[in-house]
Structure formats: C-alpha cells, structure tokens
C-alpha positions as CSV (number, residue, x, y, z in Angstrom):
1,X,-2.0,0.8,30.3
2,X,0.8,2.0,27.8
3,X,-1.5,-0.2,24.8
4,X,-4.5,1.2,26.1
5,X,-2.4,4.7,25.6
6,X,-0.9,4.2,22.2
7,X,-4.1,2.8,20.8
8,X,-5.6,5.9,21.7
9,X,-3.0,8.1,20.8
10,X,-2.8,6.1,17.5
11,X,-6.5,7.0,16.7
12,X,-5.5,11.0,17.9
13,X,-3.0,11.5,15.5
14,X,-2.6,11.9,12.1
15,X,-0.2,9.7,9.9
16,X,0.0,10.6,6.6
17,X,2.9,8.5,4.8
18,X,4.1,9.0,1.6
19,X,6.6,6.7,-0.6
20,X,8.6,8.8,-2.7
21,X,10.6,8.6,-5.9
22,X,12.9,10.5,-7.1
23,X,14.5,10.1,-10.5
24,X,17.7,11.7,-12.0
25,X,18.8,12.6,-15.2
26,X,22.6,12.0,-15.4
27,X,25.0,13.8,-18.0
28,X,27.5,11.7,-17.7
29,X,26.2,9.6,-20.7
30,X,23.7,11.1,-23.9
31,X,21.1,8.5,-23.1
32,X,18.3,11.3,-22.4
33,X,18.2,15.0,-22.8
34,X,17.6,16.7,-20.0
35,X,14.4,19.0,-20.6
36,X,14.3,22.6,-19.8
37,X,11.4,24.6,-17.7
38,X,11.3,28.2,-17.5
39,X,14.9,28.1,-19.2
40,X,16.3,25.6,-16.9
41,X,17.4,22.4,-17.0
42,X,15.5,19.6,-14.9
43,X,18.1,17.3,-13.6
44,X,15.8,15.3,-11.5
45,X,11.9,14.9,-10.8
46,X,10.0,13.6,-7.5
47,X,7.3,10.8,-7.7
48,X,4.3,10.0,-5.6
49,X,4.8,6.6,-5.8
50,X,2.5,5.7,-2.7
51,X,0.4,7.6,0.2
52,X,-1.4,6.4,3.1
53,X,-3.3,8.0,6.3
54,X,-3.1,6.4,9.4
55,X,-2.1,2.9,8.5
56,X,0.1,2.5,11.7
57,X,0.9,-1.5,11.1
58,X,2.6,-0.8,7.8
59,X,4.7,2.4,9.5
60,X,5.2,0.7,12.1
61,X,6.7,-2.6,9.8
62,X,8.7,-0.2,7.7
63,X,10.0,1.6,10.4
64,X,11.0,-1.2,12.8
65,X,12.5,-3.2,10.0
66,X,14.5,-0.9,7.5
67,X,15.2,2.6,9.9
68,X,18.4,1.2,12.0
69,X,19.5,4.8,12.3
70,X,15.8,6.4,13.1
71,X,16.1,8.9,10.2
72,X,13.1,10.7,9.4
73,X,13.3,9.5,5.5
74,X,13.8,5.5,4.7
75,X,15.8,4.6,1.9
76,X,14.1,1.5,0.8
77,X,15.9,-0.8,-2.0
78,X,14.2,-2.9,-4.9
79,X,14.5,-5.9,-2.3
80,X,12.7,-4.2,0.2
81,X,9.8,-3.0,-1.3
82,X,9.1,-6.8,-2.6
83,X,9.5,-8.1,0.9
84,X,7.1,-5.6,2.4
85,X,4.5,-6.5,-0.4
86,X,5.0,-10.0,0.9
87,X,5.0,-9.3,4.4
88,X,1.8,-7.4,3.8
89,X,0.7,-9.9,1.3
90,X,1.1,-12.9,3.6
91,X,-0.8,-11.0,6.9
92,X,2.1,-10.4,8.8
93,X,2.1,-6.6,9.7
94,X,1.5,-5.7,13.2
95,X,-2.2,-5.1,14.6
96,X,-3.9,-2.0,15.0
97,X,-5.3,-0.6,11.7
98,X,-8.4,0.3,11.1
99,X,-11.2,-1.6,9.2
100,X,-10.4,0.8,5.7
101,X,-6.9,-0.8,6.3
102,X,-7.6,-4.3,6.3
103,X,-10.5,-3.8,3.2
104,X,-9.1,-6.5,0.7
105,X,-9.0,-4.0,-1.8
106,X,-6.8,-1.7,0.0
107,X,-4.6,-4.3,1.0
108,X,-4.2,-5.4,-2.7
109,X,-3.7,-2.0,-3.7
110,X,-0.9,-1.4,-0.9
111,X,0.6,-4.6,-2.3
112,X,0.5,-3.4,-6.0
113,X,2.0,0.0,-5.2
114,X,5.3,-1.9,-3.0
115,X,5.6,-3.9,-5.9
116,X,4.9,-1.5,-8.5
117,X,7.7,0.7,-6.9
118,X,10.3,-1.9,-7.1
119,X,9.8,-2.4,-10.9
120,X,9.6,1.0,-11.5
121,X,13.2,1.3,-9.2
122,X,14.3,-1.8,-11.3
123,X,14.5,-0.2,-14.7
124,X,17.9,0.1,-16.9
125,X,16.7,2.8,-19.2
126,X,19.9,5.0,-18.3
127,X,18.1,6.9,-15.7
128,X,18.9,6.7,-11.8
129,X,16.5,5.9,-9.4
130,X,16.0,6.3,-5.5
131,X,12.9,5.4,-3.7
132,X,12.2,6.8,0.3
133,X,9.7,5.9,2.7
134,X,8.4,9.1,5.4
135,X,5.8,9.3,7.6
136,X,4.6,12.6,9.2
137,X,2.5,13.5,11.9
C-alpha cells in the first residue's frame, strides 16, 4: 500500500527542481571589474543552470545520494554533477517518471545540462563558482 500511496501522491504533487549557479566576483585580485547596476556594484550573479517538473527519479537520486544533512539546498561539486550524468546516462535512476522523462531526448538533454554544469563550475577564469541543487513542492 505505501507504493501504491507515493505513486499517487507523486503524480499529486508538483516538483519543480531547479540547479542553480551562482558566480562571484572577488576583489581580492584585478582579474575582472566588478560592473555597476543602478550605481551599485554586482559582486555576484545567479544562474539557471537546469530545471525540471516532476522528474521524481532524478530528485529522488540527488537527494538520497548527496543530502547527508537533509538541507533544503544541495551543494553539488564538479565530481557530482559528472557522476549524476552517468548515473542518468547509464539507466540507473530509480523508477517512477513519467513517459516525458524517459523521452531519449530529455534524457540527453538532462545529461548535457549535469555535464554542462560541471564545466561551466570547472573554469579558472578568476571567478568563483558554486553550483546547488533544490527541489520545491
């Protein structure tokens, strides 16, 4: 009964599920200027590196495997956005998704944007980089 029950509730519910960058503009060194808007300085900028709407295996993956402390935002490294884009790459997330999910063209695209996030978090051009996984529902 309690798969019958979170299949259902799965459908219910929204999941919207972003991955996030956020890059920084450091003084410590003159590699960039920072640039100004409305008079001030921006120090930093926030990326939509990735969303997705109710793909429940791949929150599910993310959460289970890099959210030790249950926070509400996942702090994913280079290392782990490659190995997602494998896992997902090599059919291992859990079941449950629906059909748009498994579409080979959304699944390459869900692999591109893992991987494309750990190159873009893998650049040395003297600006520091962060990247967070949240899902909200």
């Amino acid at each position: 009964h309690t798969v019958e029950f979170l299949a259902i509730w799965r459908t219910a519910m929204g999941l919207d599920m972003y991955l996030r960058g956020h890059k920084f503009t450091p003084t410590c060194t003159d590699t960039h200027k920072r640039p100004i808007v409305d008079g001030y300085e921006v120090e930093s900028i926030d990326l939509t590196l990735g969303y997705w709407r109710k793909h429940w295996a791949l929150h599910t993956y993310i959460d289970d495997h890099y959210n030790p402390n249950d926070d509400r935002k996942i702090s994913l490294t280079a290392d782990h956005l490659r190995e997602i884009a494998e896992v997902i790459e090599m059919e291992h997330l859990p079941e449950g998704d629906s059909e748009f999910q498994l579409q080979p063209e959304q699944i390459a695209k869900t692999i591109k944007t893992f991987k494309d996030a750990a190159a873009w978090l893998d650049r040395d051009d003297g600006f520091w980089r962060d990247v967070t996984y949240y899902g909200s529902w």
